[in-house]
Structures are given as C-alpha cells and as structure tokens.
N, C-alpha and C positions, 0 to 999 in steps of 0.2 A: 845246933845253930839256932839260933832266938832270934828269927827274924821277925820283924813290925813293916806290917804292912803300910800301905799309903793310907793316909790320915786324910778323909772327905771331909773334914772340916778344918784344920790345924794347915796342915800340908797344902790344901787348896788356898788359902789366906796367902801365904807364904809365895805362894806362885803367881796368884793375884796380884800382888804390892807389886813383883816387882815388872811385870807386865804393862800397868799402870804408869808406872814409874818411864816406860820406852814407848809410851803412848803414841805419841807425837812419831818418833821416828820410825816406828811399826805404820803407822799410817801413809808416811809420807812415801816410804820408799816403797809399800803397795800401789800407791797412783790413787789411792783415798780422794785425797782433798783435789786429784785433776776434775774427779768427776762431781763431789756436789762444795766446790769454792776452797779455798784459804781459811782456818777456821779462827781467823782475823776481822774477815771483811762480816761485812751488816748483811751482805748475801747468805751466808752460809747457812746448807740447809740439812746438814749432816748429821747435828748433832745424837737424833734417836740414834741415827745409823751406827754410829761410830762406836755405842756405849753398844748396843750388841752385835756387834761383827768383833770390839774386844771380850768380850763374855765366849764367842764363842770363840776366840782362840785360845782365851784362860781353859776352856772344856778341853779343847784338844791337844793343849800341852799337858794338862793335869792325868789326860788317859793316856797318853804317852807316856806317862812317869809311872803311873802305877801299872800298866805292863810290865814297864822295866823292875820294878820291885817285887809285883806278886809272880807273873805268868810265872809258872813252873812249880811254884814251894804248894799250891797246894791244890790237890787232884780235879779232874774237870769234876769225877763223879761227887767227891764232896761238895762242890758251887753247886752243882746241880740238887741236890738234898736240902738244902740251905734254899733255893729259891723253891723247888717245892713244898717246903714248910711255910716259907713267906706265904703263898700261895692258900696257905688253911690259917695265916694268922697274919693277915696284912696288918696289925695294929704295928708290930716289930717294926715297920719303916716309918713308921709316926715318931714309935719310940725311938730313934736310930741306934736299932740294937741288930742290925742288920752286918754279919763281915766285911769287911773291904773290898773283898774279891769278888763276891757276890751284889754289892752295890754298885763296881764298878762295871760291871757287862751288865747289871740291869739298865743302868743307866745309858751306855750306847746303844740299847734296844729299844728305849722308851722313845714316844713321842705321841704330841699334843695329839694333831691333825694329821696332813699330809705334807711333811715336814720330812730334811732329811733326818733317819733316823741320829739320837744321840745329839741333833739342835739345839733340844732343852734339857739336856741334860738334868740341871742343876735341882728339877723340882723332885727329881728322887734322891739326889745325896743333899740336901739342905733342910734341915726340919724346920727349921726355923721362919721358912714363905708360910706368909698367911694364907697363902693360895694354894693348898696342897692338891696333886694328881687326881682324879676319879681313880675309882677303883678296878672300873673298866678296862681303862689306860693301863693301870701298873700290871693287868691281869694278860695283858697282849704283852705287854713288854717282857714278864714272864713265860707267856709260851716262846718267844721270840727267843730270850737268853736261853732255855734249855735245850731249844734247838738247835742252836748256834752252838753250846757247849759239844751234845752229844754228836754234831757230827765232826767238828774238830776235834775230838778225839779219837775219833774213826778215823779219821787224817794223818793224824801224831799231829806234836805241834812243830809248829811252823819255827824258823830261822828267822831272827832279824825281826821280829813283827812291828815292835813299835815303831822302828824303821820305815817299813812298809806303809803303818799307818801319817805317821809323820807324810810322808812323801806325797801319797792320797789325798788327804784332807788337805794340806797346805799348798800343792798343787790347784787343786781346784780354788778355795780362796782367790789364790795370786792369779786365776783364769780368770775370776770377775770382775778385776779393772784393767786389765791385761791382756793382750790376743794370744798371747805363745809365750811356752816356758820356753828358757833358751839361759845355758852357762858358757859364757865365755871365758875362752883364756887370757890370763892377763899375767904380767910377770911382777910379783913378789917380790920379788928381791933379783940382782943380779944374775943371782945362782940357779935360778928354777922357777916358773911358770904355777901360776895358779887358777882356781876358780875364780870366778869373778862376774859383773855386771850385773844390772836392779833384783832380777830371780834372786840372786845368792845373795846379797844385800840384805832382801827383806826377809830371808828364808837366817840370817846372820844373826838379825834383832830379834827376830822369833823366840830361836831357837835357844838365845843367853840366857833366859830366864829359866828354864829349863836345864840350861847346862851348868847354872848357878847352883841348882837342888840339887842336881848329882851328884858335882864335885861334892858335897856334905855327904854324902852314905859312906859308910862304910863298907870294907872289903869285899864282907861275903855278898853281895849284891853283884857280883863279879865285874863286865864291863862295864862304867858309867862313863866313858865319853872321855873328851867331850864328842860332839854333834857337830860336823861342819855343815854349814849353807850347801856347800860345794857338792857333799854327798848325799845331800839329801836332795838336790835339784837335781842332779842324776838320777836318781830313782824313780825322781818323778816324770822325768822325760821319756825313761823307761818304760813305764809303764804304759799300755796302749790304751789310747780314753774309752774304748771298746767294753777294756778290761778294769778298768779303772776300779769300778762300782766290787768289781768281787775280790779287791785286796783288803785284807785284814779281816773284814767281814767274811770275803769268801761269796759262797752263793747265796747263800742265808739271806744277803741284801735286796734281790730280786726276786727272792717267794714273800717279801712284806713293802709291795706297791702296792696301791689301791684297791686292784683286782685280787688280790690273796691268790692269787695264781702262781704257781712255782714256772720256769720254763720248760718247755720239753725236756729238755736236756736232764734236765736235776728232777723230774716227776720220776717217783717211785712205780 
C-alpha cells in the first residue's frame, strides 16, 4: 500500500480556503459576534480575535485529518527516532525535511508560553514565518512528543482518536461563548428524529471542511466519514470536564503545566 501522508503545507492550504470560505457562519452559529458586536457595525471589536480563533480551528481540523490519515501506518517507535534525530539536527525543521508524522505530534506538543499546548501550532509546520520557534521551545516540544509517543504505546493505541480529539478541543471552543454543551432532538424528516440545536450546528460548519478532505482519499485510508455535528457533540458531553484535559493527549497533558510536575497519580 503506498500511503501519503498529510501534506503540512498543500493539505493545510486546502483546509484553510475552505474554512475561510464558512467564516461568517462558523462564527455566527458559535455566538462570536454576541460577544464582541455584528462584524457590520463601527463597534466591532473582534476583528484580531476572530483571525485567530479561525487559525486555531484550521490547527484543529488539520490534526484531526492527519490522525485520520497517518495514526497507525507508521510505528510510535520510528516518530520517536525521527524526533530524536531532530533533536541533534534542528536545522531539518528549518529545512522542512521533517515526516509528516513526526511534524504533526511535534506540533500539538509545542508551545510559545503558557498556552494551551498545540495553540501555535503552525510555527513548527510552516517554514515559511519570518518568526521561527527558539530552539529551546522545539527542544521542550520534543521531550514532550517522545513522551507522549512512548507512553501511548505502552497503552496500544486508542480507538476513535481523532474522534475523541475532535470532541475535546471543539467542545471546549463552543464553551467559550457558551455555558453548556447540549444536542437536542429534533425531527428530520417525518420518519425519524435527529441531532440538532446551535452545539450541532456550529459543530455541522466545523466539521464540512474537514469532511470535504475526506471524501477526497482514497480507500485504503479506511473510514473517512463523513463526521456528524450530532456525533461528535455527543462525545463531547461525554466526556467529563474533569476528564476532559486527558483525552487524546491522555495524561502527558498535566505533567506539561507550568510547574513540570506530573500528578500523583501518573509519578513514576
């Protein structure tokens, strides 16, 4: 099988346009414009806001996608070889000669500041910002992905994951102009009852653009969807906000808060 990975440059463009493209209705049906105006009126003061809260959903469907395409085809232990070489020749991420699979868990590892992790994604898959990463930063993000790998594989891997991550990450978003995730039922047609109401709405425009790239792979990629609103607002309700922080990441997320302290629980 001759699989091709997810393209951090080509592929990301791709998902970009057409993200852009449901701008407006991605925002609306978040409750965006309740909170900073109409992006109409002489008031409106959203503008920074709105170019990166879409930056950071273009990150979070793009790593959604490339789950779906690499997780499995190619071993934790090779990413991990692959970032420990990174790690004796950072110039490879200058050069973006860096794998897919390997760029793409560096990158939900990295971060600026005190940011959630995988925020800024984009300054480790883009060579192209004049503004590149310290070396410090990519050198954390590093111990960060190899940990993350070796202990998911001490795990096996997970079922459903971009699933999961999906659910996570867009949950929380649609909690920031929102009080409560909530699907309701609503009837479809005559025949049978569906998902429904603003959650599944905005979780609907999200998710098209994403479910646009899929439909494009080919077979051996096995399932590609589509992605309903419906089921993925489920998952998210599911999930307990407790618990929230350890899906997809796992626990790896709470040994890289500020204090570099792991929990009791996860301390070796």
């Amino acid at each position: 099988m001759n699989h091709i990975p997810f393209d951090w440059q080509r592929d990301l463009r791709t998902v970009e346009r057409d993200v852009l493209n449901r701008e407006v209705a991605i925002l609306s049906k978040l409750g965006f414009y309740k909170e900073y105006g109409e992006r109409y009126e002489a008031g409106f003061s959203g503008h920074i806001a709105s170019i990166e809260l879409i930056d950071e959903l273009v990150g979070k469907l793009a790593i959604a996608i490339a789950i779906t395409m690499d997780a499995g085809f190619k071993p934790a232990g090779a990413i991990v070889a692959t970032l420990e070489e990174l790690g004796a020749t950072p110039s490879r991420l200058a050069d973006a000669t860096v794998e897919p699979e390997a760029l793409g868990v560096l990158a939900i590892c990295y971060s600026r500041s005190d940011e959630h992790l995988g925020t800024h994604w984009y300054d480790v898959t883009d060579p192209s910002l004049s503004m590149r990463p310290t070396w410090k930063k990519i050198a954390e993000a590093i111990h960060r992905a190899v940990g993350l790998l070796k202990e998911g594989a001490a795990k096996g891997r997970r079922k459903k994951v971009a699933l999961d991550y999906l659910a996570a990450e867009l949950g929380k978003i649609y909690l920031r102009f929102n009080d409560k995730l909530v699907v309701s039922s609503v009837h479809k047609n005559s025949e049978k009852a569906g998902d429904g109401g603003h959650f599944v709405e905005f979780l609907d425009e999200v998710l098209a653009p994403l479910n646009n790239f899929l439909e494009g792979l080919s077979a051996e990629y096995g399932e590609r969807g589509p992605i309903s609103g419906g089921s993925i607002g489920r998952r998210a309700i599911k999930q307990d906000p407790a618990d929230r922080a350890y899906r997809f990441l796992g626990a790896f997320v709470s040994k890289c808060r500020l204090t570099g302290v792991a929990p009791a629980r996860y301390r070796p």
